[in-house]
N, C-alpha and C positions, 0 to 999 in steps of 0.2 A: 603300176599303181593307178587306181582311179580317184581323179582330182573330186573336191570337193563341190565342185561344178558341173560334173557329169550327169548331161541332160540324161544319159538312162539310169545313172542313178537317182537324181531327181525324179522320172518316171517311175521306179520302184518303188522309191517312197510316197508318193501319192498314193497308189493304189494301195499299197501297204497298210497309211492309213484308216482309212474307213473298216477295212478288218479288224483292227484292234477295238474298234466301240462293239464291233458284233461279238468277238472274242465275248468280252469283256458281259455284255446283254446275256449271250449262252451259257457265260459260267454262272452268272445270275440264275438264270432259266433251273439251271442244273442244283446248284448249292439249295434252290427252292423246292423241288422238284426229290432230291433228296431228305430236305426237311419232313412233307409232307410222309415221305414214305417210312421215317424214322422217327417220327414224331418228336427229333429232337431240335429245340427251337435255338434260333440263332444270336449269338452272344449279343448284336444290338436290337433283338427284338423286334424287324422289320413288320409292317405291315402285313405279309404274308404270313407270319408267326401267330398274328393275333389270336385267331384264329384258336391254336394249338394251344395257348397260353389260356383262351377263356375257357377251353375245357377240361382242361388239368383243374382252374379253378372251380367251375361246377361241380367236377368229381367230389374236390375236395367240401362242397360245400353239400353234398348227399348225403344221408344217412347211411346209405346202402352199406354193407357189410360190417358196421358195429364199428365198436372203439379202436379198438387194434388197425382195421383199416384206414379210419380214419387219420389214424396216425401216421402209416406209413403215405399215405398219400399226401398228408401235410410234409414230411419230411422230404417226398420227394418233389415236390413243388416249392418249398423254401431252398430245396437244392439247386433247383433252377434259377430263383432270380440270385444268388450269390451267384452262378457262373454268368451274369448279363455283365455287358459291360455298362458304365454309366449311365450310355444314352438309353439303353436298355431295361435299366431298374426307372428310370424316370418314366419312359413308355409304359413300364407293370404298375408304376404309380396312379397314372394320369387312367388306365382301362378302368381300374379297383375306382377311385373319382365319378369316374364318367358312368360307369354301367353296372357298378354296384353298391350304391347309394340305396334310401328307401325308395319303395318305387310309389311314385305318385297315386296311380289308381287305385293300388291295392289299401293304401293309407285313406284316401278318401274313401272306400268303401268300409273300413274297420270303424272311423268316426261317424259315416252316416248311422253304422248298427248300436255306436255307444249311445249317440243321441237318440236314435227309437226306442232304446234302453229306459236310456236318464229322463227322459218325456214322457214316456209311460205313464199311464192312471193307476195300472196295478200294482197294489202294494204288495206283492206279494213273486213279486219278481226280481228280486235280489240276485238270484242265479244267475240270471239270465245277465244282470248287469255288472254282475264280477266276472263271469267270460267273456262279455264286451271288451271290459277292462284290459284282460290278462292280452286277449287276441290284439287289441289296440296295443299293448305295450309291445309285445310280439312285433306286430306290422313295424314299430318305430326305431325297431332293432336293425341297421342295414346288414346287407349279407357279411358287405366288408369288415364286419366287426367282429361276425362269428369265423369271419377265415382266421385273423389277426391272434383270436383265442386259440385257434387251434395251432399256430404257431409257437404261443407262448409256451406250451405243453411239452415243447419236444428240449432236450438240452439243451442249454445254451439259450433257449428261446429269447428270454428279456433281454439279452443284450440283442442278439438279432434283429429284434424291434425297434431298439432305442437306435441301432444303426439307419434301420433303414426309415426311423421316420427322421433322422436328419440328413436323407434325400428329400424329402417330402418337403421338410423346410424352406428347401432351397428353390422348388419347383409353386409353393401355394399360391406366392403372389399370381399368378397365370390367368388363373379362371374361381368362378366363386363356387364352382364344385369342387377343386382343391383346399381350397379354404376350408369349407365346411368338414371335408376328409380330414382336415390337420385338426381342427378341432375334438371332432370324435374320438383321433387317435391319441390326444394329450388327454381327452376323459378318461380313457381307458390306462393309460399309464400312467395318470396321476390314481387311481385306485390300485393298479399293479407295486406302484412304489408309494406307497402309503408309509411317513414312518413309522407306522408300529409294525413296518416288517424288515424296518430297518436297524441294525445294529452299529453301533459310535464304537470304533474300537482305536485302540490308540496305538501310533504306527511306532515300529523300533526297529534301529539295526539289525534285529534279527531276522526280519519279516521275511519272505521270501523275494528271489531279488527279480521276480515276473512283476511284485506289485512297486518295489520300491523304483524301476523302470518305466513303471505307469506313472509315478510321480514326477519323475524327472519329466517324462515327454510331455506331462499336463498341466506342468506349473504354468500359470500365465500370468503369474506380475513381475516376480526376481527370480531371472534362468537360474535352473541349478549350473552349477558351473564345470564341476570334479563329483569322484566319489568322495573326497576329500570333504566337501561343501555340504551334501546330502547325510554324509555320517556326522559332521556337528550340528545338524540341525538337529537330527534324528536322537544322538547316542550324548550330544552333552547335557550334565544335568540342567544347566537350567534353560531347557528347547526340549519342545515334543510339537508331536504333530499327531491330531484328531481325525479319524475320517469315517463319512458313513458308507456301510458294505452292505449289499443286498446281498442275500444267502446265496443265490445263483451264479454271483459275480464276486466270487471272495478276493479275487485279486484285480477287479479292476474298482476303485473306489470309488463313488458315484463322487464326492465332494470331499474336499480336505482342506484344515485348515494349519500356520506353522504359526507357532506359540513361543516366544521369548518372554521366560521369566526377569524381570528387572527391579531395580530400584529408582523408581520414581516413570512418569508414564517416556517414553523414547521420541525422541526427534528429530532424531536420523537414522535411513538406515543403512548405511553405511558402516556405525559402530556395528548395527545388530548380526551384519552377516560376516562381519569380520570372522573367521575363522581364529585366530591368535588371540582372541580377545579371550582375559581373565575371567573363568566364570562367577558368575554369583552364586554362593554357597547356597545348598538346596536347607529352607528354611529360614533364609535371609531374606529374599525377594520378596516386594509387596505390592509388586504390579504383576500383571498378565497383559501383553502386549501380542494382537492376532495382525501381524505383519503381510497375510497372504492369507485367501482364498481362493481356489480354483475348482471351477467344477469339471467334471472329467467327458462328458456323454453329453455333446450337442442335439444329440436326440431328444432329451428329457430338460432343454428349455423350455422353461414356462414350470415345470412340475417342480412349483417351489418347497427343497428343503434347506436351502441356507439360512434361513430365522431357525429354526429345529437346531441345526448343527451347534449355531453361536449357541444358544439358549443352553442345550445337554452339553458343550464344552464346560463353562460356567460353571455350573453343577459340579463337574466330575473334576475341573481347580481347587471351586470352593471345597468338595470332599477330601481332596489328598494333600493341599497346601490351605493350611485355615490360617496360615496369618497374610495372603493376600485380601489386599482389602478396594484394590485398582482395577477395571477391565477395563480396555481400551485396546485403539488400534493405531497403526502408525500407514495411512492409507495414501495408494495415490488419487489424482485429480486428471483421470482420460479425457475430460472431455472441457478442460482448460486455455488449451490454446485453440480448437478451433472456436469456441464462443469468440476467445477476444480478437481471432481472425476478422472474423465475421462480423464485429462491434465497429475496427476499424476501417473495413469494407467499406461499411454507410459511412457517408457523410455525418458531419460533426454534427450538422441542423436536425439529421431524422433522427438523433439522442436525443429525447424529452430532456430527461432529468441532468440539470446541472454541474451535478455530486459527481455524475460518472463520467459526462464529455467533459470536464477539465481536467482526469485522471486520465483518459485515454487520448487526449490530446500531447501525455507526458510521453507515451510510447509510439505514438503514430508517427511514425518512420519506419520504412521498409527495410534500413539498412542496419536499423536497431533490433527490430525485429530479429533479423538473420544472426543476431548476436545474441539473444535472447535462448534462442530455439535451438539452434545448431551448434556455435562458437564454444568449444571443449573452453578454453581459456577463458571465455566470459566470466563464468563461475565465481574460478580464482582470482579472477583480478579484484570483484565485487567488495566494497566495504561495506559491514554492518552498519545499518543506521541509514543508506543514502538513502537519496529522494526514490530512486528505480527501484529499487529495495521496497519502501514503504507504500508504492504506487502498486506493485503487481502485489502485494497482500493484500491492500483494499481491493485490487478489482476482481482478484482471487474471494475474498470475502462477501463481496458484491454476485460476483456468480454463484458458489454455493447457494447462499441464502437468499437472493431475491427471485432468481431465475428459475421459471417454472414451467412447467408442460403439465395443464390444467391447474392442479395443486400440490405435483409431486414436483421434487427439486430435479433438475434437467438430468444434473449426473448422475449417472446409474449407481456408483459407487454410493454415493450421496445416499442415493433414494434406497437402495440395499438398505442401508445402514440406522436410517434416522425411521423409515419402515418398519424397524423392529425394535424402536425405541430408542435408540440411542440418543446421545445430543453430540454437538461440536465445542471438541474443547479447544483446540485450537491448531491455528496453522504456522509450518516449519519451514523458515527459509532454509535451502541448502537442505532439505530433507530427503532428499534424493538425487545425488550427482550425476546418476550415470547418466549414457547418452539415453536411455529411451527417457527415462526421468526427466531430462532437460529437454528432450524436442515435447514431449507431452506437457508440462506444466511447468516449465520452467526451472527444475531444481524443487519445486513445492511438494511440501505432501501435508496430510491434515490429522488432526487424532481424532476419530470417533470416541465416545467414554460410554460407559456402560453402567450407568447409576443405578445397582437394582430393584432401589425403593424408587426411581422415578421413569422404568422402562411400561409400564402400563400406560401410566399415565403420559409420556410422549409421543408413544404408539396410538393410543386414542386422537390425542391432540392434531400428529399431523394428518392422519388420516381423514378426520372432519373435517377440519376445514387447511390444512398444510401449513401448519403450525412448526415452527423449525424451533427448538431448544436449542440455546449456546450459551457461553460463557461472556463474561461481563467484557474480558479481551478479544471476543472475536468480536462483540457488538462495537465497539471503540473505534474499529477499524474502518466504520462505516460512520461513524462520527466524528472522524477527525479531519 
C-alpha cells in the first residue's frame, strides 16, 4: 500500500494537477465550439452565446416571411430563454436593455425632420408633418417592445411575460438602461391587463383544484393551513372569495380577495378563521369584512388592480346581500415593528416631539422588546387596560397616522387602503396572535372601513395633500 506521503505519489499528483484546469479550458473550448456549430445556446447564456442569442432576436425582430413565421420564430426564441438557467434569463434581460433600446441617432434624426416639419412656412404641408409624426412615433417604439408583442401572441404568452419581467425586477436597480426597460415593460402590461379585460369571478369549492392550489401557494397574509381551512373559506355560507382572472390565465388569478360575512365589523382574526365557528345565517350579517388580499404575479407590481378589485367586490355584496350595510377590513400592520425598531435605535434627544419620546421611553428595553416580538406567552399573560397595552396603541396610532414617505402613510397596507378611500376605524389589541402577527406588530391589527358616500371624497383628500380619515377613537389615541 502506498502511504499517504509517497514522494512519487505526491509527484503524480502535481503534475496531474495543472491538467485538470487544461481538461477543464478544452471542455470549455469544445461545449463552445459545439454551440457555434449547433446553434444551440447554453443554459447560462455565456458570453460566447451572445452572439447566437442576438440573432435569433434579429430574426425575430424581421418582417421577412409574414405572420406565421413570425410566430414560429417567436416561439422558438421564447423557447429558449425558459431553458436559461437564472443567470441566463438575467444575461437575455440585460442584452434586450443594453442593445435594444431606441437608438439614439436614428431618434435624433426623426425629431430633427418633425421640427423642419413643425418650422415650416408652408401652409400647406400637413402631409408631410403627419409622416414626421407617425415616423417620430415609430423611431420611439424600442425594438424591445415589438419582440415583447410578439411573445404575448403565442399561448400562454401574458403569463410568460408577467414571469419574466419579475426577473427584470429583480435585476433594474443595476444600471439606468434596466430601469428604463422595466418601465416600458410595466407600460405595456399595464395596457395588456387593463381591467376591462379583466373578469371578477367569485371562487367556490367547486372551481378546479389547479386554481384553488394557486390559492393556497399565494395567500400571503393567513397560510391556508388544511384543505379543511380552504373549504370553509370557500364553501361556508357566510365566506367567499373574489378574484380577478384574465382570459389567458383562467386558473391563475392575478388578485384575490377572502370575504367574511359578520355581525358587527371583526377584531380578531382568530374568531374569523376558526374553522368550528357557528356561521351567521345568510341574510343575517351586516358587515363584509376583507380579511386578505393577495396578489398572485410579481411580475405585474406596479400594474395597479387592487382599488378595481375592492371597488367591483362592493358592488357584487351590495347586489346579492342588500342588507349589508358595513365594509371594512380586519388588516395587519408589516411595517410596525421595524419603525418602532428604528425610533428606539435613536436616542431619546433626536425625537423632537415629546408626545412620542415619553411613550417610547415606556418600551425602550431590549429585553422587553424580546417579549413583545417573540415571547408565545407574552400575549397571554397581558391584561386589558395596562400601561404596555395602551402605550403600543398610541405609538401604533402614532405611526399609521403621522408617519409619511412624502404624503403617503409609510405602510403600504395603510397606503393600499386609505389610497382608495377608505378611512381608519380603528385598531385591535390581540388582533392577531399568531407568531407572524406577534413578531410583525405585536398581536395588532387595524380596521380599514369603507364609507361609500365618503370614498371619493377621502381619496381626493389624501391624495392632495395626505389627508388621513379616522375615527374620533383612533384620534384620542394621540390625545391622551
Amino acid at each position: 500500500m502506498i502511504g499517504l506521503r509517497d514522494p512519487a505519489l505526491a509527484s503524480k499528483l502535481a503534475l496531474a494537477e495543472p491538467f485538470k484546469h487544461l481538461r477543464r479550458a478544452w471542455a470549455e473550448v469544445e461545449e463552445s465550439a459545439r454551440s457555434r456549430l449547433t446553434g444551440k445556446v447554453r443554459p447560462t447564456l455565456p458570453e460566447d452565446d451572445i452572439s447566437l442569442i442576438r440573432r435569433k432576436i434579429d430574426r425575430c425582430l424581421s418582417e421577412a416571411g409574414g405572420a406565421a413565421s413570425a410566430r414560429a420564430r417567436a416561439a422558438s426564441l421564447g423557447g429558449v430563454y425558459l431553458d436559461l438557467e437564472l443567470i441566463g434569463q438575467q444575461r437575455f434581460l440585460r442584452l434586450l436593455a443594453e442593445d435594444y433600446g431606441v437608438a439614439t441617432t436614428t431618434l435624433h434624426t426623426a425629431v430633427q425632420a418633425w421640427l423642419a416639419c413643425a418650422d415650416g412656412k408652408d401652409p400647406n404641408n400637413e402631409r408631410g408633418l403627419l409622416r414626421a409624426e407617425q415616423n417620430l412615433r415609430k423611431t420611439l417604439r424600442a425594438p424591445r417592445m415589438h419582440l415583447l408583442t410578439q411573445f404575448n401572441e403565442l399561448p400562454q404568452g401574458v403569463k410568460f411575460l408577467a414571469d419574466m419581467r419579475s426577473q427584470l425586477l429583480s435585476i433594474k436597480h443595476e444600471s439606468a438602461s434596466l430601469n428604463a426597460f422595466d418601465k416600458e415593460f410595466k407600460e405595456l402590461l399595464t395596457t395588456w391587463f387593463d381591467v376591462g379585460f379583466l373578469e371578477l369571478q367569485r371562487i367556490t369549492w367547486d372551481a378546479p383544484a389547479a386554481l384553488l392550489e394557486n390559492l393556497a401557494n399565494h395567500e400571503a397574509v393567513h397560510a391556508i393551513r388544511s384543505w379543511q381551512d380552504i373549504k370553509h373559506r370557500l364553501a361556508a355560507a357566510d365566506r367567499c372569495c373574489y378574484a380577478l382572472i384574465h382570459p389567458q390565465m383562467p386558473n391563475d388569478p392575478l388578485i384575490f380577495v377572502w370575504v367574511a360575512l359578520t355581525n358587527g365589523i371583526a377584531d380578531n382574526i382568530q374568531q374569523l378563521l376558526r374553522i368550528d365557528n357557528d356561521e351567521v345565517a345568510e341574510g343575517n350579517a351586516d358587515t363584509a369584512i376583507f380579511y386578505s388580499i393577495s396578489a398572485t404575479q410579481p411580475g405585474l407590481n406596479g400594474v395597479g388592480f387592487g382599488s378595481f378589485l375592492i371597488k367591483r367586490v362592493v358592488d357584487e355584496l351590495t347586489r346579492d346581500h342588500k342588507q349589508l350595510r358595513v365594509f371594512a377590513t380586519l388588516s395587519p400592520i408589516p411595517g410596525f415593528r421595524p419603525w418602532l425598531e428604528k425610533q428606539l435605535h435613536a436616542t431619546t434627544t433626536e425625537t423632537a416631539n415629546p408626545w412620542l419620546r415619553s411613550r417610547l421611553a415606556t418600551v425602550n428595553d431590549s429585553t422587553l422588546l424580546s417579549h413583545i416580538f417573540s415571547d408565545r406567552d407574552w400575549l397571554k399573560v397581558q391584561k386589558a387596560g395596562s400601561e404596555l397595552q395602551t402605550t403600543l396603541l398610541q405609538l401604533c396610532a402614532y405611526y399609521l397616522l403621522e408617519e409619511k414617505r412624502d404624503t403617503a402613510a409609510l405602510d403600504s397596507v395603510a397606503n393600499f387602503h386609505l389610497s382608495n378611500g377608505a378611512s381608519i376605524e380603528r385598531l385591535n389589541w390581540k388582533g392577531d396572535t399568531s407568531k407572524k402577527g406577534q413578531h410583525d406588530a405585536a398581536g395588532l391589527m387595524v380596521n380599514y372601513r369603507y364609507r361609500l358616500k365618503d370614498i371619493e371624497t377621502n381619496h381626493e383628500r389624501y391624495h392632495t395633500d395626505g389627508n388621513i380619515s379616522r375615527t374620533k377613537i383612533v384620534d384620542l389615541l394621540l390625545k391622551a
